[in-house]
C-alpha positions as CSV (number, residue, x, y, z in Angstrom):
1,X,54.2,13.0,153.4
2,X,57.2,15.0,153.0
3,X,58.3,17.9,155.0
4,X,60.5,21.0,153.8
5,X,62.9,21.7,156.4
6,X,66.0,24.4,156.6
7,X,69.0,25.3,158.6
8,X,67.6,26.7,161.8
9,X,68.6,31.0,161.9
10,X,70.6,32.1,164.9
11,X,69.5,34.5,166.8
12,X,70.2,37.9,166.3
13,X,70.3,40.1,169.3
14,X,68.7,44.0,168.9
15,X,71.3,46.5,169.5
16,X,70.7,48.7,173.0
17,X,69.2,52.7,171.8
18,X,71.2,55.0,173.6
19,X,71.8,58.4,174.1
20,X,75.4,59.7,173.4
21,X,77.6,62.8,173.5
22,X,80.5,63.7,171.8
23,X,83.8,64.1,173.7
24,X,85.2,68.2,173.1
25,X,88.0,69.8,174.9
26,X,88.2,73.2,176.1
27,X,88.8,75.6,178.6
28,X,87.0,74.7,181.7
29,X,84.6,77.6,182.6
30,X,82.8,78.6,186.0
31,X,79.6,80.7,185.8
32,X,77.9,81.9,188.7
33,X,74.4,84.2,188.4
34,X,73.9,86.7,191.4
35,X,70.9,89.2,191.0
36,X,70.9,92.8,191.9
37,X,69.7,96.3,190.9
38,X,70.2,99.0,189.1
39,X,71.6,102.2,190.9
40,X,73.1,105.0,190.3
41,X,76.6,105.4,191.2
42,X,75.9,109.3,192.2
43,X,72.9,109.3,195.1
44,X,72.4,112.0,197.4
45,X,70.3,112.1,200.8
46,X,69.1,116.3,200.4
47,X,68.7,117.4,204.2
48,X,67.6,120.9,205.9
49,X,70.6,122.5,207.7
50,X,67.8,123.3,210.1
51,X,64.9,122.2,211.9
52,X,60.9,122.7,211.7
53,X,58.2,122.5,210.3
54,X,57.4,121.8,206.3
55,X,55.0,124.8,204.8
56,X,55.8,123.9,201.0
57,X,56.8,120.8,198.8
58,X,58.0,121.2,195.1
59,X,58.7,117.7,194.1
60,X,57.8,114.3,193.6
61,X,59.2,111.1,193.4
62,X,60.4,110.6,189.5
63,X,60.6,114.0,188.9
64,X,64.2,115.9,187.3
65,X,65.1,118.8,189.3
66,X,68.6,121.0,188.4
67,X,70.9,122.2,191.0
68,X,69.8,125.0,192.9
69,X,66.0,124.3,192.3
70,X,63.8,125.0,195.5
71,X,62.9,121.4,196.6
72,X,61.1,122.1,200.1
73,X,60.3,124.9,202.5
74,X,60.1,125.2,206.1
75,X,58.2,128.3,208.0
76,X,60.6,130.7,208.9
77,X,59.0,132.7,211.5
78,X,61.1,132.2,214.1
79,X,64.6,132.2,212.5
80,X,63.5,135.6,211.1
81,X,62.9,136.8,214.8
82,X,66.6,135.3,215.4
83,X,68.0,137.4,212.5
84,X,66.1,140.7,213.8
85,X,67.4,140.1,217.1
86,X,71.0,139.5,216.0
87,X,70.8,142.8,214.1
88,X,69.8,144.9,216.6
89,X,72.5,143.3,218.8
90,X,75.6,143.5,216.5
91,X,73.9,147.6,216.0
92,X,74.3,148.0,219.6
93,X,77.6,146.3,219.5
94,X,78.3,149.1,216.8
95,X,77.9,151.8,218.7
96,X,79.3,150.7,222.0
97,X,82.5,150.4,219.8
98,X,82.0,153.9,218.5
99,X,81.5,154.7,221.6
100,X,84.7,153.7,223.4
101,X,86.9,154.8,220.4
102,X,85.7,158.2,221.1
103,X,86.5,157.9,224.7
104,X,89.7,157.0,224.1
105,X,90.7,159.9,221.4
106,X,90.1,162.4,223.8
107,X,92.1,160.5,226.9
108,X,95.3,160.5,224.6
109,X,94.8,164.1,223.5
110,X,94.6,164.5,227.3
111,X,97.5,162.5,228.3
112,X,99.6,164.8,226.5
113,X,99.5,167.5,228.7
114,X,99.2,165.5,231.9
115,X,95.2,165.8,232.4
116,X,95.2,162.0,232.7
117,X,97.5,159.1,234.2
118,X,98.7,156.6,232.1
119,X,96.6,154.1,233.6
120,X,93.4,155.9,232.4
121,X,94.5,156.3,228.9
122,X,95.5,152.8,228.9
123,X,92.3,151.5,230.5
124,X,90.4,153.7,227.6
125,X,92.3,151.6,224.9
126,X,91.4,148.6,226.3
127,X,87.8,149.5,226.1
128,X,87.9,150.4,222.6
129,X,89.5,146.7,221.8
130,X,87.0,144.9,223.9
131,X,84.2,146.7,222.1
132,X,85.5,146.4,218.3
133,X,86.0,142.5,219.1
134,X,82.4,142.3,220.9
135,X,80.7,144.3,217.5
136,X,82.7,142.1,215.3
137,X,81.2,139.0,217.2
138,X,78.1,140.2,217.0
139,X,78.6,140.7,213.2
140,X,79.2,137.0,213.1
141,X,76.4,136.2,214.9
142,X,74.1,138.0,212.6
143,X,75.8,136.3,209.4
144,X,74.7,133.2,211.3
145,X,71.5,134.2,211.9
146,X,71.0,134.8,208.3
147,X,72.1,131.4,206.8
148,X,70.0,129.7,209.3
149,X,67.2,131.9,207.7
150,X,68.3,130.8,204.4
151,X,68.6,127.4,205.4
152,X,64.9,127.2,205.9
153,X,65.0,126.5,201.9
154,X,66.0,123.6,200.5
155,X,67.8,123.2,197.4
156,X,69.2,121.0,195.0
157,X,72.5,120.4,195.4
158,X,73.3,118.8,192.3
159,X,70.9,117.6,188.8
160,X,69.1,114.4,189.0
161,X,66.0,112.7,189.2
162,X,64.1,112.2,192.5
163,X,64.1,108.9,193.6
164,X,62.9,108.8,197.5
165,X,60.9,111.5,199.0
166,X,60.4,111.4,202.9
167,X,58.2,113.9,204.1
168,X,54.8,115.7,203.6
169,X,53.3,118.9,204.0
170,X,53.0,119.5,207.7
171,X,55.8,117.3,209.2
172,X,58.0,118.2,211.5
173,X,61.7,117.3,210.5
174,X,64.8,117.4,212.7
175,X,68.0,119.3,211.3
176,X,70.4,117.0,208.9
177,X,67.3,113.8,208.7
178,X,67.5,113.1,205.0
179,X,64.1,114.0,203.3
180,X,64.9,113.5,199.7
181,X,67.1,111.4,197.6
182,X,68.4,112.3,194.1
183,X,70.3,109.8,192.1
184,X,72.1,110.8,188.6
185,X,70.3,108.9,185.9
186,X,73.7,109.2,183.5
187,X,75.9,106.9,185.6
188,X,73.8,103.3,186.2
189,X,75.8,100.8,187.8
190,X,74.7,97.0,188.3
191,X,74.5,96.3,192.6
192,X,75.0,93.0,193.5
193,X,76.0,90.8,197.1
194,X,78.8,88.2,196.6
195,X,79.1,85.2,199.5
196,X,82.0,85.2,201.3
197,X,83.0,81.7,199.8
198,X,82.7,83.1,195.9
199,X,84.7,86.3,196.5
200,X,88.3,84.7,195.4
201,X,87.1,83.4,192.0
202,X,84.5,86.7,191.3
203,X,87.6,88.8,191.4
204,X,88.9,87.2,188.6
205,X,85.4,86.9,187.0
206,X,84.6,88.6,183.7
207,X,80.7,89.5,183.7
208,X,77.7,90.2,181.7
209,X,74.7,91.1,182.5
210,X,70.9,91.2,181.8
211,X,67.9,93.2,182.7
212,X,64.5,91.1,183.5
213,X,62.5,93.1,181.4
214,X,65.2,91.8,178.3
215,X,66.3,88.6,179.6
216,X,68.0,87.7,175.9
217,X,70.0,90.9,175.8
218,X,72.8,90.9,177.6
219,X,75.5,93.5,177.9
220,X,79.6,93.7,179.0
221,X,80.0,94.8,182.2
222,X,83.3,95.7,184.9
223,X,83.7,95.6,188.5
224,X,84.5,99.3,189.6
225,X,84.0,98.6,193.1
226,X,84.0,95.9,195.8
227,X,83.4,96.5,199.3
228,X,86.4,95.2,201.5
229,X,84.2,94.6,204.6
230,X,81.3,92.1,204.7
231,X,77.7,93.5,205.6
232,X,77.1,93.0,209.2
233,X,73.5,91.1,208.8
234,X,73.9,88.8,205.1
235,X,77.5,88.2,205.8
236,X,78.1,89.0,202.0
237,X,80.1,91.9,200.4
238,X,78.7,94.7,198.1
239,X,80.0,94.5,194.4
240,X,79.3,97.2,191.8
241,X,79.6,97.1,188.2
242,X,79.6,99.4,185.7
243,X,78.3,99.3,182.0
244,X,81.5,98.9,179.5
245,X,80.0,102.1,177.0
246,X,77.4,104.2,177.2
247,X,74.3,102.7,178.2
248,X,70.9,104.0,179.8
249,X,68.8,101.3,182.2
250,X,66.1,101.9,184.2
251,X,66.7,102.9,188.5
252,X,65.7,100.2,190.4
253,X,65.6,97.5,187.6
254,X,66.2,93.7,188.3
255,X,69.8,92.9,186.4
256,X,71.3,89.1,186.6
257,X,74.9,89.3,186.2
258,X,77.2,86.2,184.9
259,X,80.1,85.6,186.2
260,X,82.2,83.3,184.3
261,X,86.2,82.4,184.9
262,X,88.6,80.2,183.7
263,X,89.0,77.0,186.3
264,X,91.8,75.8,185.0
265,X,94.6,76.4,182.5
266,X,94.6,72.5,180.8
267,X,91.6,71.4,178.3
268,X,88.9,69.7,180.0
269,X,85.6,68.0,178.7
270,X,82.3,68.6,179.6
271,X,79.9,65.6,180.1
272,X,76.3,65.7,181.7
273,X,76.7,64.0,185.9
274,X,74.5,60.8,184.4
275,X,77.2,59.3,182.2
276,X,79.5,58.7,185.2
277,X,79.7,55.7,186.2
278,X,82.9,53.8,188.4
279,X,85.3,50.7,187.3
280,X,87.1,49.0,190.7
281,X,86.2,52.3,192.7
282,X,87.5,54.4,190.2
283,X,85.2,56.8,187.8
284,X,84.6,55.6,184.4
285,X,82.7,56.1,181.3
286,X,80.9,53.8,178.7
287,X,82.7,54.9,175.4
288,X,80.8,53.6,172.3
289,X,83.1,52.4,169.0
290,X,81.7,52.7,165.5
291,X,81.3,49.7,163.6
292,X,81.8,50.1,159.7
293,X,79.3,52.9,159.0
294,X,78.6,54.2,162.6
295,X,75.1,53.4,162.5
296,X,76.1,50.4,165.2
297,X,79.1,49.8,167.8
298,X,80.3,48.5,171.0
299,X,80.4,50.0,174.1
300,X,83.8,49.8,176.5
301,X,84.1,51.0,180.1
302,X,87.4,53.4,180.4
303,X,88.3,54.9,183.4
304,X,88.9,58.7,183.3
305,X,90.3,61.6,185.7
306,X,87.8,63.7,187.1
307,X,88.6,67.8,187.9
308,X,85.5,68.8,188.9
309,X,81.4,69.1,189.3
310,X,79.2,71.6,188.4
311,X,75.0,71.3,188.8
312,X,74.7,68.6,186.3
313,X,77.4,68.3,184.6
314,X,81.5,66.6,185.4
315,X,84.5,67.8,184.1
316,X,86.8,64.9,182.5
317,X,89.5,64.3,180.9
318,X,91.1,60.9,178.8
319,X,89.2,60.1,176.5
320,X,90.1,61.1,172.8
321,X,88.4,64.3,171.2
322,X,85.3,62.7,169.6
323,X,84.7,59.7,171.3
324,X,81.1,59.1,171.6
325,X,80.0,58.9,175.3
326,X,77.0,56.7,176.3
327,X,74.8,59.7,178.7
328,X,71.6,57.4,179.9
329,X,71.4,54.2,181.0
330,X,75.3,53.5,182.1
331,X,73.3,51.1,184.4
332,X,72.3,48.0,181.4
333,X,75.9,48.4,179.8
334,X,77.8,45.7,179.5
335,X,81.7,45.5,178.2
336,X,80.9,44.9,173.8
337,X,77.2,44.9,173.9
338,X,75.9,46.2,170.9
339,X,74.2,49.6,170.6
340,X,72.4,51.9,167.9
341,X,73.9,55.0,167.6
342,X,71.7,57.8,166.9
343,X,69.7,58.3,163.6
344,X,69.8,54.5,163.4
345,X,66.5,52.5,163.2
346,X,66.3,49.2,164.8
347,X,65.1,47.8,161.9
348,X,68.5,48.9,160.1
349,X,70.7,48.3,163.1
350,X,68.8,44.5,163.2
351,X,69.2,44.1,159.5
352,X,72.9,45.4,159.5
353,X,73.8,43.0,162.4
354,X,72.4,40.1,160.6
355,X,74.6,40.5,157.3
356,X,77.3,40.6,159.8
């Protein structure tokens, strides 16, 4: 019998799939996210300039009020009693003064022809001072009187829209507690609270920001104001932004703002934390050289310089711009194994190892 025989094939081994980034320089960017609200940079506390107790209430939370409109009203009974009384004191003041002025007319007529003694005449003009200063208090008294009358009505100090109302029909308020807030609606600014340890590097932040009822639109912003002291309880300081333009959003909306800065002033490249690996204690990545038509190459370990970490991703620099950087499995490389780059089959990569 005879048997057909043939060189024996070597083996060919099947290139590694992996996953691979290419290598891009740039400036190195930091972005922090903080979330805050929308307020208005113009809100004012409205308080009675008096006590007692609420008879009327013309507003509601939401609602747009112009300056001078009546917002509340307290019963005035009793600071209407005060005015009365104050008149009829100040009139009594009046006349006493009328009264003494008289008196001391006649005592210098007198004095001329020695009815009186000096002392009398001088005692009279003394009497008609004390008296115009008394009626002139009194009249003070009485304007007082009347603006705590007046002050029994609250108005708006300014245009808005109500945004806090703290009181009812029937309540009792003290003098200066604030009862209602009104916020301008044509000046939003975007509130946020920065930790103590990002408060260097937001300074030199530029931002945008984003509402959460539009997550995809976002919009220039600028830091108008940054509060010097930290808040007593979160330890953090208040920031506030304003819109760069014209732009309306919604009181009391949820904004995220970005802050983003430059790091650095050199190029670095961005590569996700699971490509880093280490070569003799030192950090390293697996770089992958094209073979012929790139659909196969060899991976090398090179060490590189590190400048910093971010969530998931390093900062590097080293390597050339467009190296191809192996990102999963740095763990089964090996100095020149063989890989398939991607949008190679293993078929193909198989077949174009074997003609090799």
């Amino acid at each position: 019998m005879l048997c057909a025989c043939s060189p024996q094939q070597p083996t060919v081994q099947t290139p590694r799939p992996v996953h691979t980034v290419e290598i891009s320089y740039d400036n190195a960017r930091e972005t922090h996210r903080y979330v805050g609200t929308v307020q208005s940079r113009h809100e004012v506390d409205q308080a009675f300039r008096v006590g007692g107790k609420v008879v009327q209430r013309q507003v509601d939370v939401g609602q747009v009020v112009l300056e001078g409109e009546v917002l509340a009203v307290l019963d005035d009974n009793d600071y209407r009693l005060a005015e009365e009384a104050a008149r009829q004191q100040w009139a009594a003041a009046v006349e006493l003064a009328r009264q003494a002025e008289s008196d001391r007319q006649r005592l210098t007529a007198l004095k001329a022809d020695g009815s009186v003694s000096a002392a009398d005449d001088e005692r009279a003009q003394t009497n008609a001072q004390t008296a115009r200063a008394t009626a002139e208090a009194e009249a003070r008294k009485l304007e007082l009187a009347h603006n705590r009358l007046k002050y029994t009505v609250l108005r708006a100090s300014r245009s808005g829209v109500v945004t806090t109302v703290r009181f009812e029909v029937g309540q009792v308020v003290p003098e200066g507690q604030a009862v209602v807030s009104i916020a301008n609606p044509g000046e939003p600014e975007i509130v946020v609270d920065v930790p103590e340890d990002h408060l260097a590097n937001f300074q030199k932040a530029s931002f945008k920001a984003s509402l959460a009822s539009t997550p995809n639109e976002t919009f220039a912003v600028l830091l108008r104001e940054l509060s010097p002291q930290a808040a007593a309880q979160t330890r953090t300081f208040r920031a506030r932004l304003k819109p760069l333009g014209t732009r309306s959003l919604p009181l009391g909306a949820t904004a995220t703002l970005l802050a983003e800065r430059e790091m650095t002033d050199s190029s670095v490249a961005v590569v996700p934390a699971s490509a880093l690996t280490q070569s003799s204690g030192q950090p390293a990545l697996w770089l992958v050289t094209p073979a012929g038509d790139e659909a196969v190459g060899s991976v090398e370990l090179v060490q590189v310089t590190v400048l910093g970490y971010r969530n998931d991703e390093v900062l590097i620099s080293g390597p050339q711009a467009g190296a191809r950087v192996v990102i999963a499995g740095v763990q089964k490389m090996a100095p020149g194994m063989k890989v398939a780059l991607p949008g190679a089959t293993i078929a193909e990569t198989t077949l174009q190892q074997a003609a090799r």
